[in-house]
C-alpha positions, 0 to 999 in steps of 0.5 A, spaced: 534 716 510 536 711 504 541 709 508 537 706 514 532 703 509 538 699 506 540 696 513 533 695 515 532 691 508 539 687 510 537 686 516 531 682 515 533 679 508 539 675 510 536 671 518 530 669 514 532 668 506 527 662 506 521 666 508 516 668 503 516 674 499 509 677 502 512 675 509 519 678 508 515 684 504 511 685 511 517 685 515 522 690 511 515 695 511 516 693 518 523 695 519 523 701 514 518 704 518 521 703 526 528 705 523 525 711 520 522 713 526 528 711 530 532 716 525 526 721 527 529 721 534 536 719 534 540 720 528 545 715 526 545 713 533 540 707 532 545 704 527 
């Protein structure tokens, strides 16, 4: 599952660079709980 988060986490990072951290923090908690759930269901399919 690591490898989901990391994907998640350079998906938000690189489009919004100039974000602030709080956003990107929401974002990436975000993104890591969505792609953990699709992972749940799909496996790697969601990458």
């Amino acid at each position: 599952m690591s490898n989901q988060v990391r994907v998640a986490l350079g998906r938000v990072e690189i489009p919004s660079p100039r974000r602030s951290v709080g956003e990107l923090g929401a974002r990436v908690g975000q993104a890591a709980g969505v792609t953990g759930a699709r992972a749940a269901g799909d496996g790697p399919a969601n990458g």
